[in-house]
C-alpha positions, 0 to 999 in steps of 0.5 A: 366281341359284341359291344357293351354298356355298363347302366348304373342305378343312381337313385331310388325307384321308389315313389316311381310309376309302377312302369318305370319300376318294372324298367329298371328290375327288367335292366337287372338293378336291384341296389343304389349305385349298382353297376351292370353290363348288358349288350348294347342294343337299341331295347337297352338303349331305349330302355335307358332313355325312358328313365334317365332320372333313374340311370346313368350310361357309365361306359359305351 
């Protein structure tokens, strides 16, 4: 079974640069406090990494 991370979206995008907007619709986040389980590979892990203000890793 392939590794997993659960990404939750703990604030709100908007006010955000336009690219930073585009990370978090790319991730698959739509709503505030929404929860998603995407494979842990490094696009995602980096795709975290750029907008830490914006995501929390719940689970690794």
């Amino acid at each position: 079974m392939a590794a997993t991370i659960k990404i939750m979206l703990i604030s709100s995008p908007i006010g955000s640069p336009e690219k930073h907007k585009r990370i978090v619709r790319a991730i698959g986040l739509h709503k505030i406090n929404q929860v998603v389980e995407k494979p842990d590979t490094p696009s995602f892990r980096g795709m975290a990494i750029k907008v830490p203000h914006l995501l929390k890793v719940v689970s690794e």
